[in-house]
Backbone bond lengths (Angstrom), bond angles and torsions (degrees), N, CA, C in turn:
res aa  C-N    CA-C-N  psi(-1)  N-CA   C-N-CA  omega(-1)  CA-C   N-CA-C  phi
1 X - - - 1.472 - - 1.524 109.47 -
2 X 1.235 114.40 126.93 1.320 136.22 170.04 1.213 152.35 -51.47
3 X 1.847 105.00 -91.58 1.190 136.63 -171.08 1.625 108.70 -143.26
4 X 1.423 103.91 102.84 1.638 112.90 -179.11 1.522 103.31 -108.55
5 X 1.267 122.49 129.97 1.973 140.90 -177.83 1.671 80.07 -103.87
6 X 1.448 97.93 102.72 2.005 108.26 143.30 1.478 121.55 -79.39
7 X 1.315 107.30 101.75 1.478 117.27 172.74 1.728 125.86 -90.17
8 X 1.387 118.83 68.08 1.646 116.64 173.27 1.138 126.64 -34.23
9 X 1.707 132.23 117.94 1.429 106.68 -170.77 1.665 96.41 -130.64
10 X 1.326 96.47 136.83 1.813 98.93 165.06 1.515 102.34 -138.79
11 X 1.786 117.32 110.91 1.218 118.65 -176.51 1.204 121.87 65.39
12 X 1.620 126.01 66.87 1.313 113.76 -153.02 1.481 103.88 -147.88
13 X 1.659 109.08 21.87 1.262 115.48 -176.99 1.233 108.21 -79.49
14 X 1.090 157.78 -1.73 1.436 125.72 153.54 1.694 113.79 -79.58
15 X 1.502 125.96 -10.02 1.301 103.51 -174.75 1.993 101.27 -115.34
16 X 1.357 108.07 -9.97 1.908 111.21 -169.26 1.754 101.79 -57.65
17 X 1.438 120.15 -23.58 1.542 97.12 -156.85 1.872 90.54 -108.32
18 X 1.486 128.96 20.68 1.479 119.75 -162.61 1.665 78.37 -134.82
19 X 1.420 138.05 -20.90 1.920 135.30 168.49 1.830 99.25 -78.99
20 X 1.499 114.58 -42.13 1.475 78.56 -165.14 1.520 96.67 -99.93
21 X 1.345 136.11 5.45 1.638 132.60 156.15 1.896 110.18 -49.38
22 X 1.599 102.62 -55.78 1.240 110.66 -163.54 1.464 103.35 -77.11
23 X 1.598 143.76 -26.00 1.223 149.18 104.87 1.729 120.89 31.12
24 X 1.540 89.92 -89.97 1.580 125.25 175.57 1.681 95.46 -38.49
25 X 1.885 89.28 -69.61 2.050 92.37 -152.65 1.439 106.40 -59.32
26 X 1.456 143.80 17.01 1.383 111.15 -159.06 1.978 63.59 -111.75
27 X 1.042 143.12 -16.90 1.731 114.69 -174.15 1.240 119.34 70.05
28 X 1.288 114.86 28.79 1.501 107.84 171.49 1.802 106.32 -113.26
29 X 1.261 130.94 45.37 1.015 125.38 156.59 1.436 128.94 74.06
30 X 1.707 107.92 25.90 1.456 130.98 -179.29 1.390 127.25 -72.21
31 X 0.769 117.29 88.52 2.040 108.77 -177.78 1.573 94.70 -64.63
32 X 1.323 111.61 155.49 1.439 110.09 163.13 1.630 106.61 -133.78
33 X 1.312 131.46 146.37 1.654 121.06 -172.95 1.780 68.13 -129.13
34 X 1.479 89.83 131.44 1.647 108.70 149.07 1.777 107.30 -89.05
35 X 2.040 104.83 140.88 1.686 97.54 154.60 1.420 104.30 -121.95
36 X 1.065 120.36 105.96 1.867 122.12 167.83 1.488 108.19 -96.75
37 X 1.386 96.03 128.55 1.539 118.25 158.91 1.294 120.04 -74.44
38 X 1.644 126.70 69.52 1.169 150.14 -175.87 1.798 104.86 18.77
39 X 1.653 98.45 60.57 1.586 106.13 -174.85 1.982 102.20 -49.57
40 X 1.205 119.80 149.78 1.445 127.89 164.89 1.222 109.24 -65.69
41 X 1.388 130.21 -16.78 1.302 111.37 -159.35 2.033 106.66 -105.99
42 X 1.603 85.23 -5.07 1.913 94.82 159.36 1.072 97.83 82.58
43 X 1.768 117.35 41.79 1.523 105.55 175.81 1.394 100.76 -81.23
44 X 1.313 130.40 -22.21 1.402 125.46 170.62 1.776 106.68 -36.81
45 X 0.938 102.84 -75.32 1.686 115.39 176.19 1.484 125.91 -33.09
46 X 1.713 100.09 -28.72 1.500 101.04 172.56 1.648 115.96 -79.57
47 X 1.686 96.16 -27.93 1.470 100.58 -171.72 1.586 102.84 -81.28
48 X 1.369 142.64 -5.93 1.628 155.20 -135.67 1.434 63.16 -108.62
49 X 1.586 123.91 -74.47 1.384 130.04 -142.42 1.806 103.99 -46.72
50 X 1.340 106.11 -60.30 1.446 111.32 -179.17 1.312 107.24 -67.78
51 X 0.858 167.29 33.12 1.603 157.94 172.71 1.506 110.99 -92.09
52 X 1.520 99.73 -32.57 1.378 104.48 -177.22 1.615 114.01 -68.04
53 X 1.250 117.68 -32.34 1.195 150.97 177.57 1.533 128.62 -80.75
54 X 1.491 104.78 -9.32 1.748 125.25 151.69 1.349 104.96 -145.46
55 X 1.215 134.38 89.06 1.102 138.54 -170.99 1.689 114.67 -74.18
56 X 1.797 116.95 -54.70 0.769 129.49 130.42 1.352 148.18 -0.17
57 X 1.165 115.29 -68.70 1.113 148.96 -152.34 1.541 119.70 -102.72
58 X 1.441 117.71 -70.70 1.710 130.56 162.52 1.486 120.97 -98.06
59 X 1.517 105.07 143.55 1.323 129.50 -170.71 1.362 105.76 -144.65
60 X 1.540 93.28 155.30 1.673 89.73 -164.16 1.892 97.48 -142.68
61 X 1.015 106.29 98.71 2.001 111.60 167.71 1.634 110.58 -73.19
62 X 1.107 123.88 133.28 1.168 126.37 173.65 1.482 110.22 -108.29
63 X 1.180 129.83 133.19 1.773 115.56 165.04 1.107 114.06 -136.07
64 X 1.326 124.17 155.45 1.706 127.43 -167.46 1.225 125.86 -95.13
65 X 1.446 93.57 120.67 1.761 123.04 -169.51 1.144 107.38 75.83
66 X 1.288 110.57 -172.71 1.682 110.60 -168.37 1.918 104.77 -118.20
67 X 1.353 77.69 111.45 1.329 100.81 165.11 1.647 142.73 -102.12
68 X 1.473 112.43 14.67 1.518 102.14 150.62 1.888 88.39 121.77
69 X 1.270 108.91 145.69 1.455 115.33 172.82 1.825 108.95 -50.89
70 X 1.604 84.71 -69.74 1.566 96.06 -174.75 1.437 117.95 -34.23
71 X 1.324 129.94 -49.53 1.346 136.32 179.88 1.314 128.48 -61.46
72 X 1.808 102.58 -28.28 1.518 120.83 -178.45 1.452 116.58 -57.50
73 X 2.133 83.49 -48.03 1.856 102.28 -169.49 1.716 96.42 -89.10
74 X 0.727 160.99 28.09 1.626 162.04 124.35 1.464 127.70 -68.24
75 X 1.298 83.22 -33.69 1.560 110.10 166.37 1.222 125.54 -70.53
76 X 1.480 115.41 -56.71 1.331 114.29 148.41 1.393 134.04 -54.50
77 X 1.466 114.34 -47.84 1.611 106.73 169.07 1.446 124.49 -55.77
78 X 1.491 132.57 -34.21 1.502 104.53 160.37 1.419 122.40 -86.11
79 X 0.906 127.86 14.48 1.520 136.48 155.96 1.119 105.91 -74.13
80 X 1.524 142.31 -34.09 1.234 135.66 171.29 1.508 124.20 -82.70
81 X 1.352 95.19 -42.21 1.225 104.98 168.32 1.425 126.03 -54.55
82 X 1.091 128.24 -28.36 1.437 158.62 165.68 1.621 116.06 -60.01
83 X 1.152 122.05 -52.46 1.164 139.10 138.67 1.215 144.46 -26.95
84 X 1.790 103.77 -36.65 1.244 112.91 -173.82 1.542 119.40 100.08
85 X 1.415 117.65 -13.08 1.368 110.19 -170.12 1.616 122.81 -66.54
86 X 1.199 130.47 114.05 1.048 132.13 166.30 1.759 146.44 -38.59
87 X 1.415 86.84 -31.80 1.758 93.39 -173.65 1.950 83.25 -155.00
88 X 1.576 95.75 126.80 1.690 95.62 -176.49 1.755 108.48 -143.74
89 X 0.940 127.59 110.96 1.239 159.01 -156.73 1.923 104.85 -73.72
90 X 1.159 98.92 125.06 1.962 94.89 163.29 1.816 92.33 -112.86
91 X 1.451 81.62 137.15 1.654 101.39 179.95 1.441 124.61 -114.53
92 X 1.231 174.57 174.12 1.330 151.02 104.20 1.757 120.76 -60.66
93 X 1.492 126.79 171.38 1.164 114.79 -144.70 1.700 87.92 -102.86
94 X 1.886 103.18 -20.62 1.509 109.26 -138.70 1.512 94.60 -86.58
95 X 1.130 142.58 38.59 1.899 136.08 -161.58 1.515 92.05 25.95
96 X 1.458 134.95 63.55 1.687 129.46 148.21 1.852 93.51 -95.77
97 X 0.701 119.01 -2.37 1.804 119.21 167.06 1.632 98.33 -139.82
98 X 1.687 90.03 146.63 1.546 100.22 -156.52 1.888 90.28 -102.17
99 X 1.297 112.05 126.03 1.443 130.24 -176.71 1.682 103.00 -40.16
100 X 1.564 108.87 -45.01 1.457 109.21 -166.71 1.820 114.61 -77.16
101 X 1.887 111.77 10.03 1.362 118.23 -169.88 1.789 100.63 -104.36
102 X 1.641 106.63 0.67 1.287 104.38 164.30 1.547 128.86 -64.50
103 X 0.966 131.90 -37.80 1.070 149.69 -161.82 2.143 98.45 -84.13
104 X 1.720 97.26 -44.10 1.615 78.68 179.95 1.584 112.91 -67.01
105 X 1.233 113.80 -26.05 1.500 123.71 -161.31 1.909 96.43 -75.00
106 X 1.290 110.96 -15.26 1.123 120.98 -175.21 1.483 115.06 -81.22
107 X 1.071 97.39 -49.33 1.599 131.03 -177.38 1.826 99.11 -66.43
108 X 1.475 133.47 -32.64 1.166 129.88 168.54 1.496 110.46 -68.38
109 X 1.376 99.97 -57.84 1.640 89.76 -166.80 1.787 104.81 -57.79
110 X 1.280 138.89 -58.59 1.160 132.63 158.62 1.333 130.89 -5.83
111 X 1.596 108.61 -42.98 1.694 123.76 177.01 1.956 99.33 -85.34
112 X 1.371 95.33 -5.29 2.332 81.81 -179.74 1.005 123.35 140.61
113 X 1.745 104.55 -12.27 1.838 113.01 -169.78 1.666 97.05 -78.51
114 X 0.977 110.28 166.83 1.720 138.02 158.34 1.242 122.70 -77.63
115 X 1.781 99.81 -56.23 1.565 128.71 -170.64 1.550 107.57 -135.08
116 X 1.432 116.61 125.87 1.485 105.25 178.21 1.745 79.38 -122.44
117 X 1.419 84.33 147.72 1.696 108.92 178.29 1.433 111.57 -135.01
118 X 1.561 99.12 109.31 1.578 126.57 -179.91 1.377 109.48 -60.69
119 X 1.372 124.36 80.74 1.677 139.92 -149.07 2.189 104.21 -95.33
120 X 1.268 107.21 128.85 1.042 115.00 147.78 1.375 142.11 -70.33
121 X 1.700 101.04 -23.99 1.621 112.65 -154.41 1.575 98.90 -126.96
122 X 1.153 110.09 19.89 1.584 118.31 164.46 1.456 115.51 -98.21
123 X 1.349 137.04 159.71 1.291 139.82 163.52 1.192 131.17 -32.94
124 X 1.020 106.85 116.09 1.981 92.91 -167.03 2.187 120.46 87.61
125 X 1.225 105.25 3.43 1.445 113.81 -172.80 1.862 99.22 -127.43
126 X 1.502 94.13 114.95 1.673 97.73 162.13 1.365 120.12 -135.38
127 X 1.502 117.97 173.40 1.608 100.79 156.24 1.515 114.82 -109.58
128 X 1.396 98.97 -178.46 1.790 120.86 -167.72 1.309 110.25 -123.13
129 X 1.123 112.42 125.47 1.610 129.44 168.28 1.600 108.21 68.89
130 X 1.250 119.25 43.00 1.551 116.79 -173.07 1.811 106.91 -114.57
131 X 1.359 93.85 132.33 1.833 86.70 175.88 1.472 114.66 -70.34
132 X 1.670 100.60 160.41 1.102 89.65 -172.04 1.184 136.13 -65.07
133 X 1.487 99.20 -41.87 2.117 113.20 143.61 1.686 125.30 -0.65
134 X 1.157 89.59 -51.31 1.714 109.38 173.43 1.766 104.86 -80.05
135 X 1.314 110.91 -82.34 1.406 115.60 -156.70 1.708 97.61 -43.47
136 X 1.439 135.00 -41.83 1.385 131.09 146.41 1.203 126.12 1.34
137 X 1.817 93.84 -94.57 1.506 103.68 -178.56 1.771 115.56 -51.58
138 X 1.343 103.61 -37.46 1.489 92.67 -177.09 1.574 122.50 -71.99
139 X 1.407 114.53 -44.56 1.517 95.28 154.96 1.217 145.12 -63.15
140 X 1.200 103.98 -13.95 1.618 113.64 177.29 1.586 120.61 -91.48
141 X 1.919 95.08 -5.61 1.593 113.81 164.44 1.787 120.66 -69.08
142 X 1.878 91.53 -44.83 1.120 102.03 -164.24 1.675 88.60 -84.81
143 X 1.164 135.50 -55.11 1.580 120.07 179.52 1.493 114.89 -26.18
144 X 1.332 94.85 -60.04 1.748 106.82 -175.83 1.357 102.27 -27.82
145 X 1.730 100.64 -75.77 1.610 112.53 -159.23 1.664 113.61 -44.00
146 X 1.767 100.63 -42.74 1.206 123.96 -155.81 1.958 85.69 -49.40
147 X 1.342 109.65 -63.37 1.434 119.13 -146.87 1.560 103.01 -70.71
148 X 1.059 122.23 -53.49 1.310 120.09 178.93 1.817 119.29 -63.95
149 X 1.142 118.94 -33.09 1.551 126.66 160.99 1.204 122.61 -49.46
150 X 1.282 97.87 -73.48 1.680 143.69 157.54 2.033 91.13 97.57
151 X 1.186 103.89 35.89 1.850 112.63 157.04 1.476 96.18 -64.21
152 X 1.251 103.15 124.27 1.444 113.98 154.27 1.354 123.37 -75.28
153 X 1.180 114.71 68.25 1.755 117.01 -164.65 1.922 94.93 -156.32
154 X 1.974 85.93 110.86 1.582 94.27 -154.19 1.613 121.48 -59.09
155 X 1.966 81.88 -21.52 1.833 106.17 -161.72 1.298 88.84 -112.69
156 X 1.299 140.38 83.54 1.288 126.18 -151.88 2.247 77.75 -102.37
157 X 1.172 129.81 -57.58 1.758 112.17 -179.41 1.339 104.35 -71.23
158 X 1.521 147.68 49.17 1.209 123.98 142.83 1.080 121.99 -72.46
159 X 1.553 117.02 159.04 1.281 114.01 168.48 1.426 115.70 -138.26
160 X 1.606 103.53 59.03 1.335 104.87 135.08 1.305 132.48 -127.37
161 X 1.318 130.02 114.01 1.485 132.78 -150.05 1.248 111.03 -127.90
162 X 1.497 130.37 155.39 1.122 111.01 160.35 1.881 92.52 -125.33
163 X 1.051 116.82 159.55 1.958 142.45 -174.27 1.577 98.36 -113.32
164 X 1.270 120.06 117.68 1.572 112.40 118.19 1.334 125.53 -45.17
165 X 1.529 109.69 141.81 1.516 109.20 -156.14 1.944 85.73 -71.60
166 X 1.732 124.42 -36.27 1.309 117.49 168.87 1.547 138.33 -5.69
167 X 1.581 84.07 -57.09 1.468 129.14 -175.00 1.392 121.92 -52.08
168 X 1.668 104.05 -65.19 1.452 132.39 146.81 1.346 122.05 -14.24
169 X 1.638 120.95 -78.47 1.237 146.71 -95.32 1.707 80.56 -142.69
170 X 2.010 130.73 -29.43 1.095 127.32 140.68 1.921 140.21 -53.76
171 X 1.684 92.15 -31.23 1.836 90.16 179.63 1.351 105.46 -89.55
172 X 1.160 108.11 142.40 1.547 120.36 168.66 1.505 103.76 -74.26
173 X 1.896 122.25 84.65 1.072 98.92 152.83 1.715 145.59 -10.88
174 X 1.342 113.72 -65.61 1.507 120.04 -170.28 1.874 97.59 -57.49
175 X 1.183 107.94 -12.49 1.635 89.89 175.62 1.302 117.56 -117.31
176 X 1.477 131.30 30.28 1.522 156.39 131.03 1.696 104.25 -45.46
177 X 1.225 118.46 108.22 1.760 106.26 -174.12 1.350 105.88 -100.14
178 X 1.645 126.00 -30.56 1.478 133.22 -160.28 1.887 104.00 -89.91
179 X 0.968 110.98 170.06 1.757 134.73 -167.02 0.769 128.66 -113.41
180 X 1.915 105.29 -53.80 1.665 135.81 171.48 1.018 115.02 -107.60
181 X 1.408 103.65 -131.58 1.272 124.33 -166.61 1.904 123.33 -39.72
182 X 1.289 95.42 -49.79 1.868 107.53 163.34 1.317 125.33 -64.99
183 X 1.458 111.99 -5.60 1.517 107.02 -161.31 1.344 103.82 -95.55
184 X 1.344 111.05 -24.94 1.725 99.61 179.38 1.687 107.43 -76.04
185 X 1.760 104.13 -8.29 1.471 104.85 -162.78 2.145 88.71 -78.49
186 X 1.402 112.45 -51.96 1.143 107.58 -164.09 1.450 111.88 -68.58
187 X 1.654 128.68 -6.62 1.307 117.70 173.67 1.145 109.85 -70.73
188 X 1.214 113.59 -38.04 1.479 104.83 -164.63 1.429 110.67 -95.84
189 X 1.672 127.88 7.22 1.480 127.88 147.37 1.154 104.42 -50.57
190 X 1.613 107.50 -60.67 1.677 115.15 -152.41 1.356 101.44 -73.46
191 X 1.153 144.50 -25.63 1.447 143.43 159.02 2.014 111.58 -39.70
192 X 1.551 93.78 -65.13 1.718 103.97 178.62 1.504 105.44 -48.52
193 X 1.169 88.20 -40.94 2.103 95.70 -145.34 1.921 83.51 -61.35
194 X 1.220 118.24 -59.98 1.510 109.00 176.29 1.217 132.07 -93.24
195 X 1.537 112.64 51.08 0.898 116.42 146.08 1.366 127.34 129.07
196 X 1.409 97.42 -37.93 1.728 124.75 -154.50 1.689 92.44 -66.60
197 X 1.505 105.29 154.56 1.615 119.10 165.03 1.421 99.09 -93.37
198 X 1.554 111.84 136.62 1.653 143.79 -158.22 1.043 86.79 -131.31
199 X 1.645 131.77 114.16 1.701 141.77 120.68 1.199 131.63 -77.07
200 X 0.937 115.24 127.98 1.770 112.05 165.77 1.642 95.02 -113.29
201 X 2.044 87.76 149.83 1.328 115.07 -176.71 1.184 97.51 -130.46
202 X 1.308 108.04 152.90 1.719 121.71 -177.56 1.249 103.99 -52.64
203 X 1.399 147.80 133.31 1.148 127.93 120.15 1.611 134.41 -123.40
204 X 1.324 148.37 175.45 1.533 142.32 -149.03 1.940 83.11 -139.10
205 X 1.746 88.40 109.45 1.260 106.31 -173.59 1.707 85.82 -84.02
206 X 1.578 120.09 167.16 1.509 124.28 -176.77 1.746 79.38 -154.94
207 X 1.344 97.01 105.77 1.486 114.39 168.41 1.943 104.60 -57.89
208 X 1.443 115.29 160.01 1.782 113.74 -154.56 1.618 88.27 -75.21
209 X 1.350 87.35 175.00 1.571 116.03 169.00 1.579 107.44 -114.57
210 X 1.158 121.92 -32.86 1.443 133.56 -169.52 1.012 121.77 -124.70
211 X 1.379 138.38 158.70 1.906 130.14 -160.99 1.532 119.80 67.74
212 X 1.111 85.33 -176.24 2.014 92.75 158.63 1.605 109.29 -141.06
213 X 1.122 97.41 141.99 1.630 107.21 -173.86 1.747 108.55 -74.68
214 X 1.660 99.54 143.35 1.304 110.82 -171.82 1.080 116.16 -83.23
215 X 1.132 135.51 18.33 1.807 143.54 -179.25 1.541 94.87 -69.77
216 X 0.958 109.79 139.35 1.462 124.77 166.45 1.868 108.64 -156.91
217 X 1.038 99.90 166.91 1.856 124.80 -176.87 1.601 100.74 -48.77
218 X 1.668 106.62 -61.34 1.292 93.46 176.83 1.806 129.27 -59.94
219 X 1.273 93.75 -34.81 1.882 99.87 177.80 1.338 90.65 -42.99
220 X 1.498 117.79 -76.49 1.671 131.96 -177.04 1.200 105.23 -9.67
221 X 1.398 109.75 -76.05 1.293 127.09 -168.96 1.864 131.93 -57.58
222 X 1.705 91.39 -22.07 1.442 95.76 167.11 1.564 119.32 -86.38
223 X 1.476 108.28 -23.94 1.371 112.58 -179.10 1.698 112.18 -80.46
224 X 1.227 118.02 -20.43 1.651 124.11 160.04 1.522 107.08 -58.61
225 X 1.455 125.35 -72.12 1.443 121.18 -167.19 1.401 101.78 -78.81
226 X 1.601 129.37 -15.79 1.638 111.06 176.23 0.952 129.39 -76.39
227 X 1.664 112.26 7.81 1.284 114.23 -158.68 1.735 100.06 -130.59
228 X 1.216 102.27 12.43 1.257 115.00 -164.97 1.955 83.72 -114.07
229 X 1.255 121.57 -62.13 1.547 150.34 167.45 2.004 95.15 -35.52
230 X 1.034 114.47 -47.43 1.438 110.22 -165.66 1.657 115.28 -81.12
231 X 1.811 96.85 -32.48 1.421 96.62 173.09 1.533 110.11 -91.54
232 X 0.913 112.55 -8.91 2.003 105.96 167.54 1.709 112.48 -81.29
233 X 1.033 114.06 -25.27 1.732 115.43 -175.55 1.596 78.09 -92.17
234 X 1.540 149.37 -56.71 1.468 130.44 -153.00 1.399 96.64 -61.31
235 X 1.557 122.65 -41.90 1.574 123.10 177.79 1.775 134.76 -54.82
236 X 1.218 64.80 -53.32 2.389 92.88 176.56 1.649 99.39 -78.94
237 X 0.920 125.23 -77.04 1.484 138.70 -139.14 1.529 131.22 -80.75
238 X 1.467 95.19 -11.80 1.898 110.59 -170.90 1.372 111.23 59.74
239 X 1.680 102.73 55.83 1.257 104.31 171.64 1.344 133.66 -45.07
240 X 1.407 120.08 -20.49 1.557 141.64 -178.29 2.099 107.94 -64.25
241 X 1.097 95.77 -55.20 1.312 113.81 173.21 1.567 104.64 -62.40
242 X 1.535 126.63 -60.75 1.104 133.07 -158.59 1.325 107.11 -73.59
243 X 1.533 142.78 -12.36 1.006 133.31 133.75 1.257 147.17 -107.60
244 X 1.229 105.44 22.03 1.531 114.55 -176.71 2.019 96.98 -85.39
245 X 1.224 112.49 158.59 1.205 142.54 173.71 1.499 145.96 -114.58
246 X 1.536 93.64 19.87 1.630 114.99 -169.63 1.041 147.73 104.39
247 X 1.829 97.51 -13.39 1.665 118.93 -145.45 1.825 89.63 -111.35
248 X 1.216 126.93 115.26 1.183 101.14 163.60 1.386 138.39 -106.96
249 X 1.102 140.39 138.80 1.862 119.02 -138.84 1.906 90.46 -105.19
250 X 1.431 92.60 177.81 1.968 102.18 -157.26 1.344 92.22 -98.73
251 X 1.781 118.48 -28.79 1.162 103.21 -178.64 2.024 137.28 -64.96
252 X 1.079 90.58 -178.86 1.798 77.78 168.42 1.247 114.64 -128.72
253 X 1.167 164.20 168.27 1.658 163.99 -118.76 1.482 84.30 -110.29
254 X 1.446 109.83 130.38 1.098 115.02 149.13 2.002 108.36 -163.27
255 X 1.199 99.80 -168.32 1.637 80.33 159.32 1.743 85.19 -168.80
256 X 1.326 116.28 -173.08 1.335 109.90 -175.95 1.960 95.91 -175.35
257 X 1.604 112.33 -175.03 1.234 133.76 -175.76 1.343 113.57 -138.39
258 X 1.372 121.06 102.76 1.099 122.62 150.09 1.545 145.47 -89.51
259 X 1.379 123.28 128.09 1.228 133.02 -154.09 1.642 113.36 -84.38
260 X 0.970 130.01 169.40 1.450 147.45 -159.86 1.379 89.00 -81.81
């Protein structure tokens, strides 16, 4: 086993059964594990329905109530890790990442990366249909992070990534503190901080067609002080130590951009 796509779902039945179809058809050998926080709207049930129908292939964790991005995708990574999977993917459910950009993100780590990061704010990477309200806050998210961190990682909250299972299987989960909005910011500190080589690749985010997006004030609000929280413990605390997990990787710090 390979290549596992973690798909988090809360309320996501109109778009869960048309991401892991379009998934499936491209044939390149994708497992996908859904984690739903026992959404109301029974997207669990849609994904139950197909299982029979990728047996192989899709799996579906359910957990009770909704407990937070961060927890979903942690959740999934030692489930994969556990497994054996080698290279394991965070996805969204809503097509805001295009199914057929798995395979490039795939295709990086293969060429040397650690971490490939499905980038908006690289050359060649934009988004679609976003107010400007938004396209704002989000660069002025990733500036933020950028300056006070000082990670050279342009898209530092995307969330589409792909892990060496290495990668994984190096952070000490239990010392990941954020849920939302910060949490994709602190994986990919704790990735740099020990060591790992970080790429970003273009990609053309396409804000949803279906659902409603989970951004809220508080997400906002955790990714302002978590990022404030991440560079005072990287300063004070030996953040390097404080999340590492035993594993020590061959690479040496770097990070980089790869082009289309």
């Amino acid at each position: 086993m390979e290549k596992l796509v973690i798909i988090p779902t809360y309320n996501e039945r109109e778009n869960i059964k048309s991401i892991i179809e379009a998934i499936f058809e491209m044939d390149l050998n994708f497992h996908v594990l859904v984690v739903d926080d026992n959404s109301p709207d029974n997207t669990a049930r849609i994904v139950r329905e197909m299982e029979s129908d990728f047996p192989d292939q899709l799996f579906l964790q359910v957990r009770e109530g909704k407990q937070g991005l961060g927890t979903a995708y942690i959740y999934g990574f030692k489930w994969a890790i556990d497994r054996g999977y080698d290279f394991i993917f965070e996805m969204d459910a809503d097509f805001s990442h295009h199914p057929a950009d798995l395979e490039r993100l795939y295709q990086a780590c293969i060429k040397g990366a650690d971490v490939v990061v499905g980038s908006r704010y690289v050359g060649g990477g934009k988004t679609v249909n976003w107010s400007r309200y938004r396209n704002i806050l989000s660069k002025g998210g990733a500036l933020y992070t950028r300056l006070l961190t000082w990670m050279p990682v342009k898209d530092p909250t995307a969330g589409f990534v792909c892990y060496r299972k290495k990668v994984l299987e190096t952070i000490n989960f239990d010392q990941i503190n954020f849920v939302g909005y910060a949490f994709q910011i602190e994986m990919k500190f704790a990735a740099w901080k020990l060591g790992f080589r970080v790429v970003e690749i273009p990609i053309t985010f396409v804000d949803r067609k279906f659902g409603t997006s989970k951004m809220n004030k508080n997400i906002i609000k955790e990714g302002v002080l978590g990022v404030l929280k991440i560079q005072w413990q990287s300063m004070f605390k030996n953040y390097r130590r404080k999340v590492r997990n035993g594993y020590k990787p061959a690479s040496r710090l770097q990070t980089g951009v790869l082009s289309q």
